[in-house]
VMD Tcl script that draws the C-alpha trace (Angstrom):
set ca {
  {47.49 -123.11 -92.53}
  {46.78 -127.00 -93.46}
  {42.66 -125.70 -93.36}
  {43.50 -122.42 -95.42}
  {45.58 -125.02 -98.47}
  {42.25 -127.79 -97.80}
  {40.03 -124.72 -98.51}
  {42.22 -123.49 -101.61}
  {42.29 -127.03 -102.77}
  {38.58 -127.61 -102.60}
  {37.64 -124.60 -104.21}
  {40.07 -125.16 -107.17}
  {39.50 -129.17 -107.99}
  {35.56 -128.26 -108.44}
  {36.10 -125.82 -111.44}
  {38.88 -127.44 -112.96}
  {36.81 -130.94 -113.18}
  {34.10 -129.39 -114.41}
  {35.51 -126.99 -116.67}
  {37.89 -129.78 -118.09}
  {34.74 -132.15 -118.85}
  {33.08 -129.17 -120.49}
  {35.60 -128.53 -122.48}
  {36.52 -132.44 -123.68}
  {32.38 -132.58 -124.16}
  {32.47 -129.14 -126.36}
  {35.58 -131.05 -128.74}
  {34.15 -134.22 -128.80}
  {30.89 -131.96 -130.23}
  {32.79 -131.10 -132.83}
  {34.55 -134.20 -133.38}
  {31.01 -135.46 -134.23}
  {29.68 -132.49 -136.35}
  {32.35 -132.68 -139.15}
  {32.36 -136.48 -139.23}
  {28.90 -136.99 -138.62}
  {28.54 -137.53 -142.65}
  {30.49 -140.87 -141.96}
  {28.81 -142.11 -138.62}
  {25.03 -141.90 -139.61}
  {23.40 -144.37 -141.86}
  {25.89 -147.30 -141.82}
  {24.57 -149.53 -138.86}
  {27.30 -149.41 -136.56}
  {26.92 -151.07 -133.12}
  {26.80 -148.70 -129.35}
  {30.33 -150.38 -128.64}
  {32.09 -148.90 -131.76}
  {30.51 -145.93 -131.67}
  {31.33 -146.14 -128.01}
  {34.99 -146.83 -128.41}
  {35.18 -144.13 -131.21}
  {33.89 -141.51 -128.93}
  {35.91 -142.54 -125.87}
  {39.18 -142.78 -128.12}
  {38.31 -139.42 -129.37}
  {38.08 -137.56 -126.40}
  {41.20 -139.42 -124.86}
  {42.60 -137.12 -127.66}
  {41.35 -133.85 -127.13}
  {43.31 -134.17 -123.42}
  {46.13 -132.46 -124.62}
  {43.67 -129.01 -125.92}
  {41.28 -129.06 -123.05}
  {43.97 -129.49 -119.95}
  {45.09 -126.56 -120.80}
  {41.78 -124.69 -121.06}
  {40.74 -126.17 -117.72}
  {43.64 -125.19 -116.12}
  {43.08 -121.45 -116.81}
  {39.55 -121.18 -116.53}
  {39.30 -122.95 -112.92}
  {42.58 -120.89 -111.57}
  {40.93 -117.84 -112.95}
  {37.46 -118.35 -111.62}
  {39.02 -119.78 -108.33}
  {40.54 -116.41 -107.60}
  {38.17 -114.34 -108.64}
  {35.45 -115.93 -106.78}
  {37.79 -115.67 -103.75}
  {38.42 -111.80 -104.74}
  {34.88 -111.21 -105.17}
  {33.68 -112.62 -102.29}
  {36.28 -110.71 -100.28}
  {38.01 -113.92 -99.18}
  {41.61 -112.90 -100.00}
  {41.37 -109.57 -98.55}
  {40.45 -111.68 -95.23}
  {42.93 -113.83 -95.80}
  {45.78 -110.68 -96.16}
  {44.47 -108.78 -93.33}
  {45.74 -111.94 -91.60}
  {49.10 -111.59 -92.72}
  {49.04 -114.46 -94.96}
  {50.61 -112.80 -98.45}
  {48.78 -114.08 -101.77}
  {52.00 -116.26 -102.74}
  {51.58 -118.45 -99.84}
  {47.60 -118.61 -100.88}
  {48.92 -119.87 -104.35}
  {51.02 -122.70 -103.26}
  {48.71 -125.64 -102.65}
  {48.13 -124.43 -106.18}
  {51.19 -124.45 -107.49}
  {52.39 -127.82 -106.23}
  {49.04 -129.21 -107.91}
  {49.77 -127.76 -111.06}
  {53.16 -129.33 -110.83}
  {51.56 -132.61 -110.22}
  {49.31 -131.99 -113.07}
  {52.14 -131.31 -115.48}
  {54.03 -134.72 -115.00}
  {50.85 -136.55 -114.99}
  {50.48 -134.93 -118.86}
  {53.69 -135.57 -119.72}
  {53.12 -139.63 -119.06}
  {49.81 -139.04 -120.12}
  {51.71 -137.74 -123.78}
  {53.89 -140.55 -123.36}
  {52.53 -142.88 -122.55}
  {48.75 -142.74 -123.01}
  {48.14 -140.44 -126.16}
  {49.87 -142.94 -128.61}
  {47.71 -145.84 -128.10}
  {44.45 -143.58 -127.73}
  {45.90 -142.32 -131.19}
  {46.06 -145.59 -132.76}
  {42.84 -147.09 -131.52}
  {40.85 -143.83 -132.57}
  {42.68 -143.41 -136.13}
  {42.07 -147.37 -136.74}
  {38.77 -147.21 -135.58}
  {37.58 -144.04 -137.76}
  {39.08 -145.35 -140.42}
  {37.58 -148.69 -140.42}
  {34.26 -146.41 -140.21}
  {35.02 -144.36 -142.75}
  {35.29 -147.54 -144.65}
  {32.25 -148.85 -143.63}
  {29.31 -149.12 -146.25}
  {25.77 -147.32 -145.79}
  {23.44 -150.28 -143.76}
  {20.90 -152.07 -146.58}
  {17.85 -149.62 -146.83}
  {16.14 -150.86 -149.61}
  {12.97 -148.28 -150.44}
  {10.18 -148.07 -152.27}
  {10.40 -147.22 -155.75}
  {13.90 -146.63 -156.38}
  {16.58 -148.89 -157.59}
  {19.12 -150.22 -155.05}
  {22.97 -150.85 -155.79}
  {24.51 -151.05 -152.66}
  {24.47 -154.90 -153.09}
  {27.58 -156.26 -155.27}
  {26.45 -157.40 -158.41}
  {22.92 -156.42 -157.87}
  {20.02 -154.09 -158.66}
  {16.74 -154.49 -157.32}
  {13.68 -152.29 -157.50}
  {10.61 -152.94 -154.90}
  {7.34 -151.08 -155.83}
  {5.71 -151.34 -152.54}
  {6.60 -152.30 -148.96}
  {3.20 -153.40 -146.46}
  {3.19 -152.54 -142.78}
  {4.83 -155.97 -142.09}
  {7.79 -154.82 -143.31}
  {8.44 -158.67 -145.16}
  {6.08 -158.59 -147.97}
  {7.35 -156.76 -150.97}
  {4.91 -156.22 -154.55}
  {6.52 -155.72 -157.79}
  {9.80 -157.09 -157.58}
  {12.35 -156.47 -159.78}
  {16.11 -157.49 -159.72}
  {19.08 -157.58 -161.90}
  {21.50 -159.79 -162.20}
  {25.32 -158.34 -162.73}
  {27.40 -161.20 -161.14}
  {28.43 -162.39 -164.21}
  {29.71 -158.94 -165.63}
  {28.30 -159.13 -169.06}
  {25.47 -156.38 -168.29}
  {21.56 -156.60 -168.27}
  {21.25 -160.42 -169.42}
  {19.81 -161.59 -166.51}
  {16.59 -159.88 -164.96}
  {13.86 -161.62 -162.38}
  {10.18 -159.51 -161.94}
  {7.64 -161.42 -159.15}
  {4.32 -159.73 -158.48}
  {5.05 -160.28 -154.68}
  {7.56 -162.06 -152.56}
  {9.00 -161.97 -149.01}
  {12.02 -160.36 -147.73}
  {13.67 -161.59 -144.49}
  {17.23 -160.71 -142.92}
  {19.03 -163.20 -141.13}
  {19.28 -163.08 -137.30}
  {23.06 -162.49 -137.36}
  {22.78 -159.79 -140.60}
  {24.46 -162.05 -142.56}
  {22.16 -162.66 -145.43}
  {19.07 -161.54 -146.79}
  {16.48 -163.81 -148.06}
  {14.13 -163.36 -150.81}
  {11.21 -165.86 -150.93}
  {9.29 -164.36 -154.66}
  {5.98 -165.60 -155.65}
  {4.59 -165.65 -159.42}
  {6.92 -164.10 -161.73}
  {9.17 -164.59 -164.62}
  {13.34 -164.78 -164.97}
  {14.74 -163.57 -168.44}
  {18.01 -164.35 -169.69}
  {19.60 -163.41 -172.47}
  {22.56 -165.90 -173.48}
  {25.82 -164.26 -175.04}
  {28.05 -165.88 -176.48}
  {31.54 -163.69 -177.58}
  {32.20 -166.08 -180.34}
  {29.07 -165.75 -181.76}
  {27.97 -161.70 -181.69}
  {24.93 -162.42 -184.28}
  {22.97 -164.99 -181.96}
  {21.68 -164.29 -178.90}
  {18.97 -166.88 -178.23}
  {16.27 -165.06 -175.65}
  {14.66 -167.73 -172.90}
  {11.78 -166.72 -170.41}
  {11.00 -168.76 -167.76}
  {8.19 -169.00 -165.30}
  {7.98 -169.98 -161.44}
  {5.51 -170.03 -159.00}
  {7.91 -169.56 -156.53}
  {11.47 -168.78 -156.17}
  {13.97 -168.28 -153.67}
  {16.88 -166.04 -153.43}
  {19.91 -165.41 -151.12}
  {22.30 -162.49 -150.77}
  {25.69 -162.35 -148.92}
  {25.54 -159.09 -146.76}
  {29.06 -159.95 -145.52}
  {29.91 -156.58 -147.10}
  {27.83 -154.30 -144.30}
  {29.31 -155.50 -141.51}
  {32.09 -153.63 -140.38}
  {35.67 -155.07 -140.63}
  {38.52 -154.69 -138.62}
  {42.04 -152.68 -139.77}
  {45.02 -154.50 -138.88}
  {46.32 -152.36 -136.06}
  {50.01 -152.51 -137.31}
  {49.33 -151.05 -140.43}
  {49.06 -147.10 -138.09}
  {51.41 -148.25 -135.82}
  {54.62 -146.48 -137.40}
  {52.61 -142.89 -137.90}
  {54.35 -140.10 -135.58}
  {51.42 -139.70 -133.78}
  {51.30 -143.20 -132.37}
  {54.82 -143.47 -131.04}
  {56.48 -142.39 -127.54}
  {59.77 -140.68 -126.72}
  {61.99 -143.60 -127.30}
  {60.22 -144.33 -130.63}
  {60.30 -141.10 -132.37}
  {64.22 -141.04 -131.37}
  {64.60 -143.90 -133.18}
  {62.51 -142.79 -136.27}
  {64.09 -139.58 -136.59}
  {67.67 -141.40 -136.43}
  {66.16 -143.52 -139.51}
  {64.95 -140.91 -141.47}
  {67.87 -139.02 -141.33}
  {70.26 -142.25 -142.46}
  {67.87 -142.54 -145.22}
  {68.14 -138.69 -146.44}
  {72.05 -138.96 -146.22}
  {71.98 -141.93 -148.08}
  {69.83 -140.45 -150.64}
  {72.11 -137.18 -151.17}
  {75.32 -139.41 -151.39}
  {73.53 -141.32 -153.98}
  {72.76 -138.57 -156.09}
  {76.42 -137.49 -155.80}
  {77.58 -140.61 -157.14}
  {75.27 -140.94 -159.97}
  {76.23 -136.99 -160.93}
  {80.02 -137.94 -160.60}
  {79.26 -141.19 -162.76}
  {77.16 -138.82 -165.45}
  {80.08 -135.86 -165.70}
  {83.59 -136.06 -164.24}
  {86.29 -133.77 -164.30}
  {89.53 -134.10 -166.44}
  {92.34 -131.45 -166.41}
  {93.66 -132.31 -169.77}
  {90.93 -131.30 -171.79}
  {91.88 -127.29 -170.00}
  {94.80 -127.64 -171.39}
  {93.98 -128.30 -175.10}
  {95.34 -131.39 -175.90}
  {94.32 -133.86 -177.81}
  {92.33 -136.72 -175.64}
  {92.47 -140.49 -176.64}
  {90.02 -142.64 -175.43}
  {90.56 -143.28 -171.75}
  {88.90 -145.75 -169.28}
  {87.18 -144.87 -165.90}
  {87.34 -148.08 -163.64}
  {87.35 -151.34 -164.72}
  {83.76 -151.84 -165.60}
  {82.69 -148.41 -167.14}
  {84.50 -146.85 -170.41}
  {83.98 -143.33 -171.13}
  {85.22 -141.47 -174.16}
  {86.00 -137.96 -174.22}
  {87.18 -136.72 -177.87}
  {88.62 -132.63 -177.90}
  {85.81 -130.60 -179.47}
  {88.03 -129.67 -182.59}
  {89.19 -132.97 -184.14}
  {85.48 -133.73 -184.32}
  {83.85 -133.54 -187.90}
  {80.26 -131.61 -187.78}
  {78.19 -135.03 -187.70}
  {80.12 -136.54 -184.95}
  {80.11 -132.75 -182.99}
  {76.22 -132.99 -182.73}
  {76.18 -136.12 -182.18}
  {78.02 -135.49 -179.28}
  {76.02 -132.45 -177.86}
  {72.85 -134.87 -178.33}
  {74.66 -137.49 -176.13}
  {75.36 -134.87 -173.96}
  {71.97 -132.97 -173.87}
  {70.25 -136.51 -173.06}
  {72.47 -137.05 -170.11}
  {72.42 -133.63 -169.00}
  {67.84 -133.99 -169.16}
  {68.70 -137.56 -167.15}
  {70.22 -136.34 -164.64}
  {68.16 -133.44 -164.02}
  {65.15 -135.86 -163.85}
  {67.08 -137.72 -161.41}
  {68.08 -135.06 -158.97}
  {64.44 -133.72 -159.42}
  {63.31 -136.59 -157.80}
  {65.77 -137.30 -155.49}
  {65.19 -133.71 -154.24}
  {61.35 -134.42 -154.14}
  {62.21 -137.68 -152.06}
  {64.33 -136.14 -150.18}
  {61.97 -133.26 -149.44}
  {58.96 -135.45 -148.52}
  {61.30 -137.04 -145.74}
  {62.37 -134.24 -144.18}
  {58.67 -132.77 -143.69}
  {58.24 -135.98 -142.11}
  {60.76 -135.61 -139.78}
  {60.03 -132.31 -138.90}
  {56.33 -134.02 -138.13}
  {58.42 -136.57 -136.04}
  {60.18 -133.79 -134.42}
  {56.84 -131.74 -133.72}
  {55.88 -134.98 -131.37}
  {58.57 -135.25 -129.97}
  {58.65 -131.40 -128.64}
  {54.98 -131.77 -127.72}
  {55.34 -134.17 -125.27}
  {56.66 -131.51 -123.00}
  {55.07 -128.56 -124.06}
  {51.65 -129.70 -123.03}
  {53.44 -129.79 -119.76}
  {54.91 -126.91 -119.94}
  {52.14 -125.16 -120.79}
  {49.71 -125.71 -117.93}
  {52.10 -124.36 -115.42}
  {51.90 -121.39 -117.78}
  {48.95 -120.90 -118.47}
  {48.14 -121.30 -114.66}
  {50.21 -118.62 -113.58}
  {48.27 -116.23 -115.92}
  {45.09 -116.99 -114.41}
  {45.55 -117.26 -111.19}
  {47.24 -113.80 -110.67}
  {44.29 -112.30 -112.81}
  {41.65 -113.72 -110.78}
  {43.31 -111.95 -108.17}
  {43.57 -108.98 -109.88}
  {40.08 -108.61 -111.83}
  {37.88 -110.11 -108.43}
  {35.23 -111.30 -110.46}
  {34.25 -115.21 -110.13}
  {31.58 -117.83 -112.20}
  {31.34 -118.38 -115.96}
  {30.88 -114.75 -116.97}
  {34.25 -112.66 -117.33}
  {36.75 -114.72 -116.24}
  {35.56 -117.23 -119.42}
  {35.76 -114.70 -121.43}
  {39.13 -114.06 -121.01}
  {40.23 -117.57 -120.81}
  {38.98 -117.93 -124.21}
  {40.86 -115.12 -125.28}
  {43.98 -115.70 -123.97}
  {43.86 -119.54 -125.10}
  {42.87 -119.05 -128.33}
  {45.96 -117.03 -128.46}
  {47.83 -119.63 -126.77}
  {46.54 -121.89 -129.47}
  {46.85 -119.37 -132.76}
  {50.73 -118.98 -131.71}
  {51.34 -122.44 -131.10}
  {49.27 -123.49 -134.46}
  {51.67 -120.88 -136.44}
  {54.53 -122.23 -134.86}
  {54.00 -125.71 -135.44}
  {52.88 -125.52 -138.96}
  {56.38 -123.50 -139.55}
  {58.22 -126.32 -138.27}
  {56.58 -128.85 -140.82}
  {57.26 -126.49 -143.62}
  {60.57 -126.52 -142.47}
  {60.63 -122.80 -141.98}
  {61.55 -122.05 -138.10}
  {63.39 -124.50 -136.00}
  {61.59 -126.92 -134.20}
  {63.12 -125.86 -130.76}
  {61.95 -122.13 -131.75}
  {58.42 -123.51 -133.34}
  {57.56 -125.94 -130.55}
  {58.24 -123.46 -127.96}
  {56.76 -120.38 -129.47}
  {54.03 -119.95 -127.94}
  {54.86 -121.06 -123.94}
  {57.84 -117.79 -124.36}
  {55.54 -115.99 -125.37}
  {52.83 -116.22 -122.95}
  {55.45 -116.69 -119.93}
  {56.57 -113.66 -119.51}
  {52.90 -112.36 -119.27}
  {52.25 -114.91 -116.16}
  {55.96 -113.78 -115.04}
  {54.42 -109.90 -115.24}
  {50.48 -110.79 -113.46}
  {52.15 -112.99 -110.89}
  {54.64 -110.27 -109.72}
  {51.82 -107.38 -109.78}
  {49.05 -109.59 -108.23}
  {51.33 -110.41 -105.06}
  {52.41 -106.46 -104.85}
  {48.53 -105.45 -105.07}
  {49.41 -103.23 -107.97}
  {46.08 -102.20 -108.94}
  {46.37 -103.01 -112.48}
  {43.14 -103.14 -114.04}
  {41.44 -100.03 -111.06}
  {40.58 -97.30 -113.93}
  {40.59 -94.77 -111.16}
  {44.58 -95.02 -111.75}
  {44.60 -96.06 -115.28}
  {42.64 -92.43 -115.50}
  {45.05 -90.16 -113.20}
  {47.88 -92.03 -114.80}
  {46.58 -90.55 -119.00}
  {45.58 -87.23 -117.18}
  {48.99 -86.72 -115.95}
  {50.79 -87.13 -119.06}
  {48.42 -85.52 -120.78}
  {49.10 -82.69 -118.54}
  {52.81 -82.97 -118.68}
  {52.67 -83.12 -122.83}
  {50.75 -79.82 -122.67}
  {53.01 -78.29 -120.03}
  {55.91 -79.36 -122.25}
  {54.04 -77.54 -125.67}
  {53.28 -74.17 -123.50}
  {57.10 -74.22 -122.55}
  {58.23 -74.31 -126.02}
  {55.64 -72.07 -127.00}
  {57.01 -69.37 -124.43}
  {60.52 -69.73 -125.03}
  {60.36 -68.61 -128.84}
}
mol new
graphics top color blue
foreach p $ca { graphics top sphere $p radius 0.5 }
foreach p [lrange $ca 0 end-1] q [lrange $ca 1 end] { graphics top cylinder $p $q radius 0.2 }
display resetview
């Protein structure tokens, strides 16, 4: 038996490596197709694009675990089906349950590793990869200064090189502008020729120009009506930019550190507590203001006359009866009233606006804090669906048995997407939303687990066939019999 659970065990951990590294390759792919706008052009170093890429796929654990999972149980079993392995393997009395346990216990292992993975692991991944893109996103296009078109991507400067030689450091027709001092085109520099070098660090970029003129134009705001004009000529000049700017800077790492995403178990309990203090103390608020704005007094129901009455010791409010009020004083009053009335209606608006922006983020708070198990959860799931239809289909390698992995993870994935974005709209309960799509789905490994131990031939179309022919038969029976009897 311990060479039978070896064998099982061998010929499961090969797919499920390689289909999991296949799948985190085929994410990261696309990770780098719709940000590839940000990435090229912008000189970054291998070890920040190397941390970005590693960070990234440390993130795509929790989509292509699960993927893995299924397509290596499914291929394991068909390959053992098709090669006639487990009908060897029953003839020896050995029932397909037993075949599955190895399995089973592995998969169990597998599931508490993702949870601390979830846990543990995915929040700092999280943090590193959303500081790091960001600080790339942030990141300026490298210096490419070309021929014949003006360049801005210097602060304060535009320059314009006609020609570049082989060399790559001697320039012809130079021309820069000068913007440091914010007052426009006053300052402009043309050299027939000149000599561009970058500093060995990247730091600076030095400009050595040869025979050519500087003109600037003096303003002064005092005096709009002169503007005295000087050229002046040099044989040689030397200039020095601060390229400071391209290299890439570093996010403070706290900044991301509250975000859901980047917070365990323990944290997002104690974020959720927050938030909710801080809605309930928003709601009472807005009762207190509305019960400061319009308060209730029995005495004007009855129709008595009202003196002036204090409320409190600091506020005084005066409520006159309607009828010993002349007409300018009346709509005076219904203006005093109308104005607090629009107040407080701007108030409540946004309180409720607040108010409603904090509870999405709680229900994205609460969507964590469900994941962390559901990733579990839903290998073990989606483990007993394909191991039982390996068994029951018999076909092995990448053909079939990925094509319905895909299909029944992408609709693993479409209910579990519907669900979740319900919960942050606040329209399903997170329980319910989180959850969704593991119910589902378990009933249908519940269903292919109990048929593939039974042998129930459930995809044979031989009996799919007899089974329609008989009912069609019975149906037709049943029409002749009530044809007959009238």
């Amino acid at each position: 038996m311990k060479r039978l659970y070896l064998l099982i065990l061998r010929t499961y951990l090969g797919p499920l490596i390689l289909t999991f590294f296949i799948a985190l390759f085929i994410l990261v792919m696309q990770f780098l197709w719709k940000y590839i706008d940000d990435l090229v052009g912008k000189g970054l170093e291998y070890h920040v694009i190397g941390q970005l890429l590693f960070y990234a796929s440390t993130t795509f654990v929790p989509l292509a675990l699960p993927l893995a999972i299924l397509l290596s149980s499914l291929m394991t079993f068909g390959n053992l089906g098709e090669r006639y392995e487990l009908v060897a393997i029953k003839s020896a009395g050995i029932s397909l349950s037993t075949v599955m346990r190895p399995l089973v216990v592995l998969s169990v292992l597998i599931s508490i590793f993702a949870f601390f993975f979830s846990n543990n692991v995915l929040p700092v991944a999280n943090l590193k990869f959303k500081s790091i893109l960001y600080d790339v996103r942030q990141q300026k296009l490298a210096l490419n200064i070309r021929e014949g078109i003006f360049y801005n991507g210097i602060d304060g400067y535009v320059m314009r090189i006609g020609k570049k030689e082989k060399d790559g450091i001697t320039i012809r027709n130079v021309m820069i502008y000068d913007h440091s001092t914010r007052m426009g085109n006053t300052t402009v520099t043309k050299a027939d020729s000149g000599r561009m070098v970058q500093s060995n660090d990247g730091g600076t970029l030095e400009l050595t120009l040869y025979s050519g003129y500087q003109y600037d134009e003096k303003v002064d705001r005092q005096n709009e009506k002169g503007r005295p004009f000087q050229r002046t000529y040099f044989a040689e000049q030397y200039k020095r930019f601060d390229l400071s700017q391209f290299k890439m800077m570093r996010t403070n790492e706290a900044l991301f550190r509250n975000h859901y995403q980047m917070l365990n178990l323990k944290q997002l309990e104690y974020s959720e507590d927050s938030i909710r203090k801080e809605i309930n103390k928003r709601r009472e608020g807005m009762l207190r203001s509305s019960e400061l704005s319009f308060f209730y007094n029995s005495e004007l129901d009855s129709g008595k006359i009202i003196t002036p009455l204090k409320r409190d010791s600091c506020m005084h409010n005066r409520l006159y009866a309607l009828r010993n009020l002349n007409k300018t004083e009346l709509e005076q009053a219904h203006d005093m009233a109308l104005n607090t009335a629009r107040g407080l209606l701007n108030n409540v608006e946004y309180v409720r606006n607040d108010i409603k922006d904090r509870e999405t983020l709680l229900y994205k708070h609460q969507v964590e804090w469900h994941r962390k198990f559901t990733l579990s959860f839903a290998c073990l799931v989606l483990f007993f669906i394909g191991a039982p239809l390996g068994a029951i289909i018999r076909k092995g390698g990448l053909g079939l048995p990925l094509v319905i992995s895909v299909i029944f993870f992408v609709i693993y994935h479409v209910i579990s997407m519907t669900g979740e974005k319900s919960v942050k709209a606040g329209q399903l309960d997170p329980v319910y939303g989180m959850w969704l799509s593991s119910v589902v789905l378990l009933p249908l490994g519940v269903v292919l687990t109990l048929k593939a131990t039974t042998d129930s031939p459930l995809f044979d179309p031989d009996v799919w066939k007899r089974f329609f022919t008989n009912r069609l038969q019975w149906i037709f029976s049943k029409k002749r019999n009530s044809k007959n009897q009238t």
